[in-house]
Biotite code that builds the C-alpha atoms (Angstrom):
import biotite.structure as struc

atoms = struc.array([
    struc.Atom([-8.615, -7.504, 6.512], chain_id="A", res_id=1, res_name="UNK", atom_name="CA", element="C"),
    struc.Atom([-7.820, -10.905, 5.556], chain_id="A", res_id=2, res_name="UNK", atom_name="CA", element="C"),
    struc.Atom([-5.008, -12.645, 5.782], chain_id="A", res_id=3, res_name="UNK", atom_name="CA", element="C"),
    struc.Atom([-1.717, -13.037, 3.728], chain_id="A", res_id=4, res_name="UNK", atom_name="CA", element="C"),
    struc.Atom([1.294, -15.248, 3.240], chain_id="A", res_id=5, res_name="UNK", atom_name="CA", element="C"),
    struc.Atom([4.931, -14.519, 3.801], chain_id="A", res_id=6, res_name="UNK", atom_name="CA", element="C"),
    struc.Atom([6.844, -16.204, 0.852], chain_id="A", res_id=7, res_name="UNK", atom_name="CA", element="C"),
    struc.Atom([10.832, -16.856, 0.163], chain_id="A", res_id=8, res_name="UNK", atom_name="CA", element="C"),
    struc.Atom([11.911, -14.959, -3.255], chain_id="A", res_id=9, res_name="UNK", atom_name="CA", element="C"),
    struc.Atom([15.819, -15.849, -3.418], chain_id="A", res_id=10, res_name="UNK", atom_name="CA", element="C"),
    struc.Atom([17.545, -14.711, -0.087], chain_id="A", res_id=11, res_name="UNK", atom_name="CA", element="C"),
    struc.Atom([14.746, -12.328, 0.616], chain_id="A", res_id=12, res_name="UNK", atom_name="CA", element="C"),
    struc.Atom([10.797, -12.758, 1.907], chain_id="A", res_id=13, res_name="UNK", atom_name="CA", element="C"),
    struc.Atom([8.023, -11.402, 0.899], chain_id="A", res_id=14, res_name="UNK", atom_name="CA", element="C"),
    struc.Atom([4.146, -10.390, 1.333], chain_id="A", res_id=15, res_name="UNK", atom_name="CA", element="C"),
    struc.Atom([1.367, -8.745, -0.465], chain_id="A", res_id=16, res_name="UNK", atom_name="CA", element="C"),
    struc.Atom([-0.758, -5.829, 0.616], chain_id="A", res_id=17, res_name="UNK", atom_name="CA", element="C"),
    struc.Atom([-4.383, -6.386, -0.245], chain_id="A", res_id=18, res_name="UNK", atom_name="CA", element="C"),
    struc.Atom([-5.044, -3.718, -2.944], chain_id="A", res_id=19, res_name="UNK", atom_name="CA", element="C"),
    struc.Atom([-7.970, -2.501, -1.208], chain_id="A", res_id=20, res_name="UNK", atom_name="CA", element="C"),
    struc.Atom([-5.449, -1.174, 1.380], chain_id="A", res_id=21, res_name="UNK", atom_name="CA", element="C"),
    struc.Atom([-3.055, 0.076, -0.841], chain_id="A", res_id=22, res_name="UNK", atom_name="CA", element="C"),
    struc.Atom([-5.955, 2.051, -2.560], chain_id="A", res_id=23, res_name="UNK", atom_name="CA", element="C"),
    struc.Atom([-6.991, 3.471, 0.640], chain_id="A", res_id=24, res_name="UNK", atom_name="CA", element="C"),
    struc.Atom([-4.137, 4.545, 1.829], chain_id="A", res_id=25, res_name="UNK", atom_name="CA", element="C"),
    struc.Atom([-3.315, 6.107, -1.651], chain_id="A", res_id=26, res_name="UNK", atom_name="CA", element="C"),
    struc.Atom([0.410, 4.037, -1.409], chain_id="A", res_id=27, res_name="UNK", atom_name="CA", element="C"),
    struc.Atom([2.382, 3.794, -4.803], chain_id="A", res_id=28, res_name="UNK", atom_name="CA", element="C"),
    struc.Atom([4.421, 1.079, -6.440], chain_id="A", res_id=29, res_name="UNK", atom_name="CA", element="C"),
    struc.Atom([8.247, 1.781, -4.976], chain_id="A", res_id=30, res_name="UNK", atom_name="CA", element="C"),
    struc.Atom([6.443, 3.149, -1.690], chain_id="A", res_id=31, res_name="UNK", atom_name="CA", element="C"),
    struc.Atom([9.196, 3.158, 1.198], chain_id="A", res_id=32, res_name="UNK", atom_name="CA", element="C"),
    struc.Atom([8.187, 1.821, 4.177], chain_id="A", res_id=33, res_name="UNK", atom_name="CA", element="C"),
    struc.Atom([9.783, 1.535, 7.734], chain_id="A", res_id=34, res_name="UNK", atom_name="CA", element="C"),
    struc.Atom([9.474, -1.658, 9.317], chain_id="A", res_id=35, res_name="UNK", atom_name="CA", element="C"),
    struc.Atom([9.303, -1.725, 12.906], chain_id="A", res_id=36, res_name="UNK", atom_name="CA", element="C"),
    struc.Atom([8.443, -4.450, 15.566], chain_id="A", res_id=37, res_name="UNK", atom_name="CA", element="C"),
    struc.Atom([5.805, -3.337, 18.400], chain_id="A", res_id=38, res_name="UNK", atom_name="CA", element="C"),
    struc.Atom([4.431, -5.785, 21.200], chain_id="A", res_id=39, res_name="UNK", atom_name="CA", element="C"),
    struc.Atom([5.415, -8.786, 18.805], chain_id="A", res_id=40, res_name="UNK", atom_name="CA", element="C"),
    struc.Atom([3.869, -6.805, 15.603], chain_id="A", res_id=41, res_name="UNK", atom_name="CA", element="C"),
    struc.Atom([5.329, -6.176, 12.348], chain_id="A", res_id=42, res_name="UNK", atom_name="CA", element="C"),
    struc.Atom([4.079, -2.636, 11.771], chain_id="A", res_id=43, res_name="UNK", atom_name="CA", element="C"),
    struc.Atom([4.865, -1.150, 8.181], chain_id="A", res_id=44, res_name="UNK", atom_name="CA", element="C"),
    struc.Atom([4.592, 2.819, 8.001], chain_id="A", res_id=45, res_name="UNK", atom_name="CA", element="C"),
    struc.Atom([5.142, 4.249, 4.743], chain_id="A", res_id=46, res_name="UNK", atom_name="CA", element="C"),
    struc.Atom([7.627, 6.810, 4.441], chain_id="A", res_id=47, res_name="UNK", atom_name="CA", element="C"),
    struc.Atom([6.741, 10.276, 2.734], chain_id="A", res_id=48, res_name="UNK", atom_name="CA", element="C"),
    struc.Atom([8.898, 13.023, 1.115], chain_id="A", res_id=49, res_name="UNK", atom_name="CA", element="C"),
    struc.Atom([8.206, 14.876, 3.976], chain_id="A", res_id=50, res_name="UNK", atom_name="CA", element="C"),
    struc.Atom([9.357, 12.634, 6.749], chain_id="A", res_id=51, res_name="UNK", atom_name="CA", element="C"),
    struc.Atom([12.200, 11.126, 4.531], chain_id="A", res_id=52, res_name="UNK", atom_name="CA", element="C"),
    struc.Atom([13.485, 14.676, 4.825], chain_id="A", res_id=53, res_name="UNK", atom_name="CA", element="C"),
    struc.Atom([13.003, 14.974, 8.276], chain_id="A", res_id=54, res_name="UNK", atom_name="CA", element="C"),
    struc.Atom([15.152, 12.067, 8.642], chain_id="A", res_id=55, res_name="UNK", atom_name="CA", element="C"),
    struc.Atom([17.832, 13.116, 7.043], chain_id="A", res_id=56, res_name="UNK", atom_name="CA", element="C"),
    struc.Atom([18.244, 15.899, 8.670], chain_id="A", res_id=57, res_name="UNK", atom_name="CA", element="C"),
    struc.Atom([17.778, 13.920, 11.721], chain_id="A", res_id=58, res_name="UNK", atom_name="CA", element="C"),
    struc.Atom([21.083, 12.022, 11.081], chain_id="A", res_id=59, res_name="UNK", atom_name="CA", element="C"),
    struc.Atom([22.984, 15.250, 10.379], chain_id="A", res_id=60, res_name="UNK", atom_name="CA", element="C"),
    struc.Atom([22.603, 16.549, 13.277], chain_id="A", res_id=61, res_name="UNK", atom_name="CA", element="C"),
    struc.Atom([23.252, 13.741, 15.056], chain_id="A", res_id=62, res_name="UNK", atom_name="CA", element="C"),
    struc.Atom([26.498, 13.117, 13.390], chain_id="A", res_id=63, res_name="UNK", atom_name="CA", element="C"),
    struc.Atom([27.629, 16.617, 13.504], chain_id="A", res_id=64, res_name="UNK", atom_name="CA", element="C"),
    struc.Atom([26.534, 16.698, 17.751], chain_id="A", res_id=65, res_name="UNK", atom_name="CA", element="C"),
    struc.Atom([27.267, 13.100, 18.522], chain_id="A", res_id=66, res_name="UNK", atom_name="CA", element="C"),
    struc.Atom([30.097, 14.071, 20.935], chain_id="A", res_id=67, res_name="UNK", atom_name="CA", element="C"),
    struc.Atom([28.253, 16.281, 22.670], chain_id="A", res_id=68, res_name="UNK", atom_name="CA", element="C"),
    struc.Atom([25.039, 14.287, 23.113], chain_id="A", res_id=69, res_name="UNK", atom_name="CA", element="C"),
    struc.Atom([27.589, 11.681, 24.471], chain_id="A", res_id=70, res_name="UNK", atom_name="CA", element="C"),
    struc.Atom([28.820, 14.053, 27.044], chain_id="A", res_id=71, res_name="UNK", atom_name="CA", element="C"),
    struc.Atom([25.287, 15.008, 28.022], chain_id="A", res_id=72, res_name="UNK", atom_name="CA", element="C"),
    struc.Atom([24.317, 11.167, 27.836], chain_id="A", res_id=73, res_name="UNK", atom_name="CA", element="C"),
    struc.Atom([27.355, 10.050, 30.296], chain_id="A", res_id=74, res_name="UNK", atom_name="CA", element="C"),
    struc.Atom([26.685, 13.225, 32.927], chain_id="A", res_id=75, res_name="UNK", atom_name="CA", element="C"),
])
């Protein structure tokens, strides 16, 4: 791959994926991504349909069991 350049747009940065990537990994214009940080890497994985859902549902349950995993966190 070669390399890219972050850039300042208003209060926000940005970067550009080469399109030979973007075409590889079949991504989209609007494609979600999660941003993470792992041993000092900025590591982009792009967020489906699928694991958006999974997500969600994620965060319900953890809202609607938060006292309990709490409980089972302070035992």
């Amino acid at each position: 791959m070669g390399k890219i350049a972050l850039r300042k747009v208003g209060s926000s940065y940005v970067t550009t994926i080469p399109s030979e990537l973007v075409q590889e990994l079949h991504l989209k214009e609007g494609q979600k991504f999660e941003v993470t940080k792992e041993n000092g890497r900025l590591v982009l994985t792009p967020i489906t349909p699928e694991s958006e859902a999974v997500m969600k549902a994620h965060e319900k349950v953890l809202q609607k069991y938060r006292a309990a995993f709490q409980k089972l966190a302070d035992a």
